[in-house]
C-alpha positions as semicolon CSV with decimal commas, in nm:
position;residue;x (nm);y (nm);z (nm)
1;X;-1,937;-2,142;0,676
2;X;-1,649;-2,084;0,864
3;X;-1,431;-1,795;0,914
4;X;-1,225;-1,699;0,584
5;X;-0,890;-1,604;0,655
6;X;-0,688;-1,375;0,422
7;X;-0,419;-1,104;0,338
8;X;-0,365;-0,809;0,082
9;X;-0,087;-0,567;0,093
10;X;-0,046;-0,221;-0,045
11;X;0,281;-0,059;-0,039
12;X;0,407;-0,123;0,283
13;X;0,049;-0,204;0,415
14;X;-0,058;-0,534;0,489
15;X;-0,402;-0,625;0,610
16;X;-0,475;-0,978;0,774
17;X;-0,870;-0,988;0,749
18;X;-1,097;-1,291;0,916
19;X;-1,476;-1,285;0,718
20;X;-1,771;-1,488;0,836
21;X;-2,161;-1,488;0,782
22;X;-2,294;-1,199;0,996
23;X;-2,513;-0,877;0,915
24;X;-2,251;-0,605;0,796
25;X;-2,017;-0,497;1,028
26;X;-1,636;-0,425;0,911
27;X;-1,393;-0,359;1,253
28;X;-1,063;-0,194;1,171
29;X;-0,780;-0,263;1,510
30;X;-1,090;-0,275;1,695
31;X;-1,314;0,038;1,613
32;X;-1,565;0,073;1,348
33;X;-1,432;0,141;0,976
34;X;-1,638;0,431;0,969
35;X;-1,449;0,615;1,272
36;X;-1,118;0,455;1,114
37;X;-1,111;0,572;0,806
38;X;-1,277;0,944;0,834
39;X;-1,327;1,003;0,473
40;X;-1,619;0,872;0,225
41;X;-1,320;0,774;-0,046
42;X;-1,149;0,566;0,187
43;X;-1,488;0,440;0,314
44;X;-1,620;0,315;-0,042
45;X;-1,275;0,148;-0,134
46;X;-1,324;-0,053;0,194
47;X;-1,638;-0,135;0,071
48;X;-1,612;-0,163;-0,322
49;X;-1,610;-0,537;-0,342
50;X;-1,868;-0,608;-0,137
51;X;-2,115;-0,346;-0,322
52;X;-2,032;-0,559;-0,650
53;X;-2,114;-0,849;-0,555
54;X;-2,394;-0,713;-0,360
55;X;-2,267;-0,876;0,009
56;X;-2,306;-0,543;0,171
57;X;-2,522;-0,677;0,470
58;X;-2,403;-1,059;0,473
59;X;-2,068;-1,111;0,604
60;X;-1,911;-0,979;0,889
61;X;-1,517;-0,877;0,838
62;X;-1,266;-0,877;1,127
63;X;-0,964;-0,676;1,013
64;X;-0,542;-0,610;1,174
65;X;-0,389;-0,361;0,998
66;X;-0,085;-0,213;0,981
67;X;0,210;-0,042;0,769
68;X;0,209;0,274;0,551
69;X;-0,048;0,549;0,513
70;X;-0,451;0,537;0,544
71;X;-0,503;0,565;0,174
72;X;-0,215;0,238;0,161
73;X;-0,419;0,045;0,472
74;X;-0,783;0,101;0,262
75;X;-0,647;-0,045;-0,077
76;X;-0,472;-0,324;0,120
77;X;-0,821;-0,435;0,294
78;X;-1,008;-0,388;-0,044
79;X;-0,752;-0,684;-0,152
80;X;-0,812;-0,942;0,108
81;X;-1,172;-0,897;0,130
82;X;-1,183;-0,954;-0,275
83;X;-0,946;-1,272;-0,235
84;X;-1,196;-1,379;0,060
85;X;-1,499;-1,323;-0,180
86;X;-1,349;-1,510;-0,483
87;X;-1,201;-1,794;-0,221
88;X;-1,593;-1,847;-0,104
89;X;-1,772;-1,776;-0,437
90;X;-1,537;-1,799;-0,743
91;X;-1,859;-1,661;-0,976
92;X;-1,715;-1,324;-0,807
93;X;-1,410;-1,319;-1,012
94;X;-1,598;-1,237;-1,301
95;X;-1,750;-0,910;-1,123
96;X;-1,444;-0,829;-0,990
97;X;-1,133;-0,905;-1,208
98;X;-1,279;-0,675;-1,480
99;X;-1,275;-0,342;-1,175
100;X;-0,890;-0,440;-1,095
101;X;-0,955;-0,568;-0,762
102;X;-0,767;-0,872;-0,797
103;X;-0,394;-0,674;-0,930
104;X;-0,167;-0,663;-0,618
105;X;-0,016;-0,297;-0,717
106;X;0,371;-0,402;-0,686
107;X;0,443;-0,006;-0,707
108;X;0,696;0,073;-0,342
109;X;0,934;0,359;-0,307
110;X;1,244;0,344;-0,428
111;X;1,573;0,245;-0,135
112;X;1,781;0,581;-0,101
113;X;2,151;0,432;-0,267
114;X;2,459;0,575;-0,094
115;X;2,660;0,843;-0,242
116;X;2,346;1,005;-0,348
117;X;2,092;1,237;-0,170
118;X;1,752;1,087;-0,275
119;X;1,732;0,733;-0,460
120;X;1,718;0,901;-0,788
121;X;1,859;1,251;-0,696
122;X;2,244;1,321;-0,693
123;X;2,459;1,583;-0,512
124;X;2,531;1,866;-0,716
125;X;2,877;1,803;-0,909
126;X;3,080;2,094;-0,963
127;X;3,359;2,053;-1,240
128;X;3,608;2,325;-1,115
């Protein structure tokens, strides 16, 4: 097999991530996902995909990250590695369309518009 390249973005996050056959190992920018992201939430949406389609131990994932917030960066690399798994295998889409894997979330912040203080928010208008 060769190496599977592919991206997901969350937010402003966007994760390039290279998968081949190997025994388990995720590298986030070069350290270990585990010392990447600190917490066990972060740590299972990272791994979420592969846990459903029971890969946990066969494939090897390479990933550049960058953009946004942790929480942002963790969703964005659970979306390439579940492209990469339905590009190899497309019997995973039907274990992991059902979970929501496969949605892009489109939801961003909002651009600040001029004349106002926030992008919703206004400046308080005074009528005398």
């Amino acid at each position: 097999m060769d190496i599977v390249h592919k991206i997901g973005r969350r937010k402003t996050a966007v994760a390039r991530i290279y998968l081949s056959e190997g025994t388990g190992t995720i590298i986030v920018n070069k350290k270990d996902f585990k010392n990447y992201f600190t917490t066990s939430t972060l740590q299972y949406k990272v791994q979420q995909p592969l846990m459903l389609t029971e890969n946990l131990v066969s494939y090897d994932i390479k990933v550049n990250v960058y953009g946004g917030g942790v929480t942002g960066q963790a969703e964005a690399i659970r979306l390439a590695i579940t492209r990469a798994l339905v590009s190899i295998d497309p019997e995973h889409r039907l274990i992991l369309k059902p979970e929501g894997l496969l949605t892009r979330d489109p939801r961003m912040v909002e651009r600040k518009k001029f004349g106002q203080k926030k992008a919703r928010k206004k400046f308080q208008f005074s009528k005398r």
